[in-house]
C-alpha positions, 0 to 999 in steps of 0.5 A: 500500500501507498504511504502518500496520497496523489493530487491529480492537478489535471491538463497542465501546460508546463513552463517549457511548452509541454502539455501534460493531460492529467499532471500528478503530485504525489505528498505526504503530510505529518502532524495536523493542520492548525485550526487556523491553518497557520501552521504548514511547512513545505519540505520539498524533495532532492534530487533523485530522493522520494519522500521516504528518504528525507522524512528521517527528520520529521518527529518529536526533537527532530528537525521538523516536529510534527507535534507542532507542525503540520508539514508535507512533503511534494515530491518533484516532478521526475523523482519517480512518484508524482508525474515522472517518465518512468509513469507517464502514459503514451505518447510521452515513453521512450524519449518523448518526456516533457521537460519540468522546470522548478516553475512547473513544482512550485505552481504545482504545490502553490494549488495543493497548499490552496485547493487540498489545505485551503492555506494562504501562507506557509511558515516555512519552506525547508529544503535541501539541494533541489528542495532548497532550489525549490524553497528559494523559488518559492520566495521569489515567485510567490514573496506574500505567501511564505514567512519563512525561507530555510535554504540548505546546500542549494543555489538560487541559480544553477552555477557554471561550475555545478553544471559542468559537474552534472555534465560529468554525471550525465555523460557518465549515466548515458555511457551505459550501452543501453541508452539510445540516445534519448531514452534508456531501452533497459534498466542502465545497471552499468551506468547507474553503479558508475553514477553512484561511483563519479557522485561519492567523490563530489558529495563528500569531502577531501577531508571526510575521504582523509578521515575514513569517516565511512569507517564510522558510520557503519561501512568496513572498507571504501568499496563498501561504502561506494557500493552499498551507499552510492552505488545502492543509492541510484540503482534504486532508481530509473536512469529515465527520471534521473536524467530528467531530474538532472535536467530541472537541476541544470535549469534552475534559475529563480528569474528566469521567468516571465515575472523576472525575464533573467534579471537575478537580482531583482528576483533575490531582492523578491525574497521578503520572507525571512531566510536562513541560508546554509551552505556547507563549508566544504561542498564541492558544487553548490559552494560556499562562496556562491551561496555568500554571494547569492545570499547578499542580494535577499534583503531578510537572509542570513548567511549561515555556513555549516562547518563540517567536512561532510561535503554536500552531505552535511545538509542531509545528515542522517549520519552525522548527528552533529550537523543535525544540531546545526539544522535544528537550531537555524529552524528553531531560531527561524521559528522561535516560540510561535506557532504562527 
């Protein structure tokens, strides 16, 4: 059985020009919904991550506790649950799949907070890598309607430099023989275990390397870790909607948009909510320095680095206690004592 519950969101034109007849968003939500309707949290989800991977967070102590908010997770677009290739109906198999923008997730969950929860303002919008892409395109597109913006390893922007790292895991994953060109004609079990090999030397430190810190957390030699965490971690997933993903990623922009016509700025500037934006001190894609950058131009953000040698990973800790800390205390300081 299900553990979510599909929004059916009907014909749906998509930024990029596709029509999907009958777009689906898959959500699970936590805790109960205030009277007042005041209490919602978004937690959108990352990159080839599912609902179920991210929830670890969500309980009583925990990041998001779910005694005092009511918090949904929507799952992307292509993450293999909402509207993804792997479940489209023809004519969109085999190489034919639209193109989803954080434009397409974000209208997507402004109908569901709306149509299915009746909630005008969210509290906080809390993501990490492409949730946090996505968090950011919430506080640009629709600035009246979040109070509060929590932004961890992501950008507000795609960089160069984080696109020629996808560039290295798109030529990887399409190496494998089954690709055909635009669509995978059998499961790409080469290339996926490849992915997974190419992403653990950019998700995680020199540093975490250096100190054979997967000797810690449960893994007996290197090879164990790059099988069973990352090799493990990508063949749960269909290379069709890994690369679609990865193409949302590639096009993250948060002004690239009718309402900002590519002026990022003036789209940072659009970011009223009050925001917390976490990079890690030693991520290897979404950098700290651009995150610096980026943050300087939201007139209510703080920039605030989460020193750690866990790479990209430190924003998703479910190893490392410490860097949860850190996550816990920016929420707790985002949303005080109040419960509004």
């Amino acid at each position: 059985m299900a553990d979510y519950t599909v929004f059916e969101l009907g014909p749906t034109h998509l930024q990029l020009g596709a029509t999907v007849p009958n777009l689906q968003l898959a959500y699970k939500t936590y805790g109960t919904l205030a009277p007042d309707r005041s209490n919602l949290i978004l937690y959108p989800t990352s990159y080839g991550a599912q609902h179920s991977d991210t929830e670890w967070l969500i309980g009583e102590g925990r990041v998001l506790d779910p005694s005092r908010w009511f918090i949904v997770i929507p799952n992307m677009f292509t993450n293999g649950l909402s509207s993804s290739p792997s479940n489209l109906p023809e004519p969109f198999g085999h190489g034919r799949f639209p193109a989803f923008t954080h434009w397409d997730n974000i209208h997507a969950q402004k109908r569901l907070v709306e149509e299915v929860f009746g909630v005008e303002r969210i509290a906080l919008v809390y993501g990490w890598s492409m949730g946090g892409q996505q968090a950011l395109h919430w506080g640009a597109l629709f600035p009246d309607q979040v109070k509060r913006v929590c932004a961890i390893c992501a950008s507000a922007k795609t960089s160069e430099h984080n696109k020629v790292f996808l560039e290295g895991v798109r030529a990887t994953l399409t190496a494998d023989p089954a690709w055909t060109g635009s669509y995978f004609k059998e499961r790409p079990v080469t290339g996926l275990r490849a992915m997974g090999r190419v992403y653990a030397g950019w998700a995680m430190s020199q540093a975490f390397y250096r100190e054979k810190l997967w000797a810690k957390v449960g893994f007996s030699t290197l090879e164990d870790w790059l099988v069973r965490s990352w090799e493990g971690n990508f063949l749960r997933r269909s290379g069709d909607n890994l690369l679609a993903s990865l193409d949302t990623w590639y096009r993250s922009d948060i002004s690239d948009n009718p309402l900002y016509n590519g002026d990022l700025n003036r789209a940072l500037k659009a970011i009223t909510a009050r925001s917390i934006i976490m990079p890690s001190s030693t991520d290897l894609y979404f950098t700290a320095h651009d995150s610096e950058v980026e943050t300087a131009g939201m007139p209510n953000a703080e920039f605030r680095p989460i020193n750690s040698i866990w790479g990209h990973r430190a924003g998703n800790p479910t190893l490392n206690p410490a860097d949860e800390t850190v996550l816990h205390q920016a929420v707790r300081d985002l949303l005080g004592d109040v419960t509004t």
